[in-house]
C-alpha positions in Angstrom: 18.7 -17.4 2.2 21.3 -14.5 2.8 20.4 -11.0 3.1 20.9 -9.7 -0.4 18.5 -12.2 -1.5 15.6 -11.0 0.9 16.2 -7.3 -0.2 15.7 -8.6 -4.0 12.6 -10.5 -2.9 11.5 -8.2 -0.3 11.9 -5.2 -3.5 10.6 -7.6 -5.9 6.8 -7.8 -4.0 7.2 -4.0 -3.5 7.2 -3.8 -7.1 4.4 -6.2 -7.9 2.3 -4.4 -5.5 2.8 -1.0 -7.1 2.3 -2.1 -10.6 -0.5 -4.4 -10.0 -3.7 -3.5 -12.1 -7.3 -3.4 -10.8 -9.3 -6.4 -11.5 -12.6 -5.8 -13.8 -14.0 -6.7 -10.4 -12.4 -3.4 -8.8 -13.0 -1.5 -11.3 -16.8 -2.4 -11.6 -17.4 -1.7 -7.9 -15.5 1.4 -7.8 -16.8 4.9 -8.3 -14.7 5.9 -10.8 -13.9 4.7 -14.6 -12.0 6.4 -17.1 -12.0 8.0 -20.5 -9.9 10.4 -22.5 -8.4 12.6 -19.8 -8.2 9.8 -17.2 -10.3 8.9 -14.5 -14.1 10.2 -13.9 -16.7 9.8 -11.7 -19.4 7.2 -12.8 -22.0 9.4 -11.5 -20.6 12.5 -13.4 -20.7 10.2 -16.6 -24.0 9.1 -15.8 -25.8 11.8 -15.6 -24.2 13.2 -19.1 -26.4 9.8 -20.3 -23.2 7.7 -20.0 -21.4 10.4 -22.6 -18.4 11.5 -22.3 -18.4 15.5 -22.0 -14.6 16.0 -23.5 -14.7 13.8 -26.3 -18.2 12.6 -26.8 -17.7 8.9 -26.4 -20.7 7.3 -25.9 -20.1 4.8 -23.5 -21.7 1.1 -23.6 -24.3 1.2 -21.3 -27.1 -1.5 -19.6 -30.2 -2.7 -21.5 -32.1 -0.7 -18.3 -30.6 2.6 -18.8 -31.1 2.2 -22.1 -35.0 2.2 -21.7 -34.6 4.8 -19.1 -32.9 7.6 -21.9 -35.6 6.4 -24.8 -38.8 6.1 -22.4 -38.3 7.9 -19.6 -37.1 6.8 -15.6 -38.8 3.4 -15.0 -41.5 4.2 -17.7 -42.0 1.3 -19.5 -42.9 -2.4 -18.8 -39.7 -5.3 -19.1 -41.6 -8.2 -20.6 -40.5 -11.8 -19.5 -39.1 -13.9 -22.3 -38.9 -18.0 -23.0 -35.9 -19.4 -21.9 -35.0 -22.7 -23.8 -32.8 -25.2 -22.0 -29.5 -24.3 -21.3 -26.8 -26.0 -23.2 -28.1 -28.8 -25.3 -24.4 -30.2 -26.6 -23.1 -29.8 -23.5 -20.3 -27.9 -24.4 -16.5 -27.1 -22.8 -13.7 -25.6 -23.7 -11.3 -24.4 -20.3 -14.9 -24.9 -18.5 -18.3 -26.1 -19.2 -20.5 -23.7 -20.9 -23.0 -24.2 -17.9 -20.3 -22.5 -15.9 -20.1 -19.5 -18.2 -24.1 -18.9 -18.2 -24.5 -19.5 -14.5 -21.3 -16.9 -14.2 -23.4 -14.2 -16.8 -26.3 -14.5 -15.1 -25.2 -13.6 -11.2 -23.0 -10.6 -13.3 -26.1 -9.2 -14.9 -28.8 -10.3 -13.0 -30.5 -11.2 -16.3 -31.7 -14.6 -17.5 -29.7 -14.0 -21.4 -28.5 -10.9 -22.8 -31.2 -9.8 -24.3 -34.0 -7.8 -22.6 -37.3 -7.1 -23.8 -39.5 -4.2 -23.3 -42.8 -1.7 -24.2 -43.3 1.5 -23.7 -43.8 4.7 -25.5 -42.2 7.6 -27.2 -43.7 10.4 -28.6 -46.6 9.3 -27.5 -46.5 5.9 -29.8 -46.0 3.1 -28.0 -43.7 0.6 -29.1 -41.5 -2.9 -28.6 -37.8 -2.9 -27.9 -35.5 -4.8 -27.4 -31.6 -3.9 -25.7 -28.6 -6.0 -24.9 -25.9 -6.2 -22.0 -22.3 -6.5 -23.1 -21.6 -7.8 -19.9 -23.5 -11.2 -20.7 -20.8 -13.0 -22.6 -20.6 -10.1 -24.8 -24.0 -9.5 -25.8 -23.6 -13.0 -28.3 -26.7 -14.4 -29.3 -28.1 -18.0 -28.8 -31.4 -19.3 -28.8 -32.6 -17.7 -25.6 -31.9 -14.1 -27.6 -33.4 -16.0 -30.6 -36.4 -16.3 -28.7 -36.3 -13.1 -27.3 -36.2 -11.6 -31.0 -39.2 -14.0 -32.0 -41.1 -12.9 -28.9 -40.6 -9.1 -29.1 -41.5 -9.6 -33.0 -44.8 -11.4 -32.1 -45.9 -9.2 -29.2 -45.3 -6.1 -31.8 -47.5 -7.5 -34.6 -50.5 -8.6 -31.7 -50.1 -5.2 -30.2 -49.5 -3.2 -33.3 -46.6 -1.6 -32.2 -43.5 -0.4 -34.3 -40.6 -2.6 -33.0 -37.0 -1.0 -32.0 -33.8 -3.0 -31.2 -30.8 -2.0 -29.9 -27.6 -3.8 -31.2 -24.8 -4.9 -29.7 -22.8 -7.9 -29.1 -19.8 -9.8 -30.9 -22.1 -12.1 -33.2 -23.2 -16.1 -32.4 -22.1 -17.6 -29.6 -19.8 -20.5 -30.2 -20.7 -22.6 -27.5 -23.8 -22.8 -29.3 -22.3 -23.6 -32.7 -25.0 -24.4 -35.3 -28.2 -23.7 -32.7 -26.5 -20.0 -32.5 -26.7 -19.4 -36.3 -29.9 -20.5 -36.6 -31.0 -17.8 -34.6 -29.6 -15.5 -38.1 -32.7 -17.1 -40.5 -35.0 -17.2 -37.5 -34.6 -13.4 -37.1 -35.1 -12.6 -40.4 -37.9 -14.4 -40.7 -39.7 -13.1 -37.9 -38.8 -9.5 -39.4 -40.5 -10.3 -42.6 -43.6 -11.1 -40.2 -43.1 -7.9 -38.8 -43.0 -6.3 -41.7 -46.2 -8.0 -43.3 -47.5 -6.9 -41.3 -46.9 -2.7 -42.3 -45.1 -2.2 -39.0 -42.0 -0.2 -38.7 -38.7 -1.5 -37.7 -35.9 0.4 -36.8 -32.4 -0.3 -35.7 -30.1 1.4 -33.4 -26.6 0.5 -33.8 -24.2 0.8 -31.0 -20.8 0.0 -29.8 -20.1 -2.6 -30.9 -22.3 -4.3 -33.5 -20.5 -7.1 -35.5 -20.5 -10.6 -36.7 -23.7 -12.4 -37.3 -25.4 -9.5 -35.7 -24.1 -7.5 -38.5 -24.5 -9.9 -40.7 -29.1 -10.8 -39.7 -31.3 -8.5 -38.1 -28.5 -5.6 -37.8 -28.9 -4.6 -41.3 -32.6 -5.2 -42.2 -33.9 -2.1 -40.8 -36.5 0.4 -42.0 -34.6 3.1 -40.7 -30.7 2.6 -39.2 -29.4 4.8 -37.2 -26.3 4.6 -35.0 -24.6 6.5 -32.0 -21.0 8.1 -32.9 -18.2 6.7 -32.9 -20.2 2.8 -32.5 -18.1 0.0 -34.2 -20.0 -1.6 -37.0 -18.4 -4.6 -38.2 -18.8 -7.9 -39.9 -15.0 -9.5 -39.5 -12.2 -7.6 -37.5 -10.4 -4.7 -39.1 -7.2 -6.5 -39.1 -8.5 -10.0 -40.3 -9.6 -7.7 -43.0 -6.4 -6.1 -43.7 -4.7 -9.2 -43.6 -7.2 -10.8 -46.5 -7.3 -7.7 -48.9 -3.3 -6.6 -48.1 -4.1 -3.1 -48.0 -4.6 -0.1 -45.5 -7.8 0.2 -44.4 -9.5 3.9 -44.4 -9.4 5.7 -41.7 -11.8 5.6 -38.8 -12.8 2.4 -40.7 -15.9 -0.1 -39.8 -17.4 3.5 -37.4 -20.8 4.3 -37.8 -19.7 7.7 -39.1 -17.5 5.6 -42.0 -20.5 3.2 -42.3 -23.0 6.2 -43.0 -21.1 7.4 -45.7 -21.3 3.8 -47.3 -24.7 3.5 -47.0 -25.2 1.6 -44.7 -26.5 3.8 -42.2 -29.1 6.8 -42.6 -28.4 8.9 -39.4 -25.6 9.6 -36.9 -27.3 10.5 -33.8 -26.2 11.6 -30.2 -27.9 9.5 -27.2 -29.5 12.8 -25.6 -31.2 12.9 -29.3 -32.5 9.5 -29.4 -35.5 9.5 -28.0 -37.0 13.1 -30.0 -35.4 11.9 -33.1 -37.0 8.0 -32.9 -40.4 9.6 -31.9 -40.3 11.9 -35.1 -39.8 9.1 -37.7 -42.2 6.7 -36.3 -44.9 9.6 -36.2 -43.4 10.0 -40.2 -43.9 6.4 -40.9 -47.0 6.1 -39.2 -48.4 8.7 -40.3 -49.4 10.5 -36.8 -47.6 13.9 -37.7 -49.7 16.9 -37.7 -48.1 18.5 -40.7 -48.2 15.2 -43.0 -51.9 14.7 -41.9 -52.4 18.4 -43.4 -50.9 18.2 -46.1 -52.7 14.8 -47.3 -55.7 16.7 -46.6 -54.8 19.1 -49.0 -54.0 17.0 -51.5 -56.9 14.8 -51.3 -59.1 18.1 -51.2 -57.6 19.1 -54.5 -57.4 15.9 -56.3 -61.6 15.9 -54.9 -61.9 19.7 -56.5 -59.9 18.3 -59.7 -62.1 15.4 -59.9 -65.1 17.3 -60.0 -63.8 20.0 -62.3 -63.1 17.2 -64.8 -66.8 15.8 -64.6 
């Protein structure tokens, strides 16, 4: 090897070193993350409730800190789900699916990616249930099958309005046809719920698509949705592709969605909580000024009643 080749390889590493990006690794255990005017510390984000302050992004956030903003630091109870077997068709593709949950769990520290709890807002206690992006991208199989049908059962026993959080890419395709079961089986335990004359409501975030989308996602009492969530069935550009036309802009958003109709309310994270607490005391009939005017009413219709006699 002469001289002018060492320079090239000596310049060569200099260059891989500069332009070498952070691993997800690095950039999980750093303090810092970014967002629209570059970098910002985790902390500063965090205690804007994961929001961006110059653009308003609302950043995906863990099940935990979810219950946290909605109930209050560490005021609620995290319930312990069933846990079926772990890959019945013993599945690989580049490595065994066994592999992939045993990775998702040491990430997350959680046993699937759903996580169920009870606590209460506005004085009403209630069921709900959040997912972590982090565990294989929030997809559901029949551990979060199971978490659904728990959290649905423990609402209707308890008589508590249930609230779910959604997020994830859809069914996971490890699981192939025990993942989309999990679509009928949620429904089903909804209409259970629902027999039952207890509210359900939805919280879409970023990003809710797939079979997600396509089940429990859209059966909702009441949906509402953080700004700027994605809110999807199929990709935008599968889409595209199919219909051969440009899509609308800010397409599949929550914002778009709500002016479809598919959503009811656009509402910021630090609103969450107040809002959620004002509808169920609407749909259960706990609010002060409902309760008064019924009373009115039924004191007129009683003063009608006997005018008529």
């Amino acid at each position: 090897m002469n001289w002018i080749t060492k320079i090239i390889k000596a310049g060569e590493k200099i260059k891989s070193a500069i332009h070498k990006r952070a691993t997800k690794e690095d950039m999980a255990n750093s303090d810092w993350t970014s967002c629209c005017k570059g970098p910002i510390l985790k902390k500063d984000l965090e205690n804007n409730l994961w929001v961006c302050p110059e653009c308003n992004k609302h950043h995906r956030i863990k099940p935990k800190q979810r219950f946290d903003i909605l109930f209050g630091k560490n005021n609620y109870e995290i319930l312990d789900t069933p846990i079926p077997n772990d890959d019945p068709l013993e599945f690989v593709d580049s490595k065994p699916y066994k592999e992939r949950l045993k990775s998702a769990r040491k990430k997350t520290g959680l046993k699937c990616s759903m996580v169920v709890a009870t606590g209460s807002i506005n004085n009403i206690k209630i069921t709900a249930i959040a997912s972590d992006f982090d565990f294989l991208g929030a997809s559901i199989e029949a551990a979060e099958g199971e978490a659904i049908l728990f959290a649905a059962q423990y609402s209707i026993e308890n008589k508590q309005p249930l609230l779910i959080c959604t997020s994830g890419g859809g069914m996971r395709m490890q699981a192939s046809m025990i993942s989309l079961s999990q679509m009928p089986r949620s429904i089903l335990a909804i209409n259970e719920l629902k027999k039952n004359n207890l509210p359900y409501i939805v919280l879409l975030t970023d990003p809710t698509a797939g079979g997600i989308t396509a089940s429990y996602a859209m059966v909702g009492d009441i949906h509402i949705a953080e700004p700027g969530a994605l809110v999807a069935f199929a990709g935008a550009r599968v889409i595209q592709g199919t219909v051969k036309e440009e899509l609308p802009e800010g397409f599949q958003k929550s914002e778009y969605v709500e002016k479809t109709g598919f959503v009811d309310l656009i509402v910021e994270r630090k609103d969450l909580s107040e809002k959620i607490g004002t509808l169920l005391s609407i749909l259960l009939k706990k609010n002060s000024d409902i309760n008064s005017e019924e009373n009115e009413t039924s004191e007129d219709s009683q003063s009608l009643t006997k005018a008529a006699s």
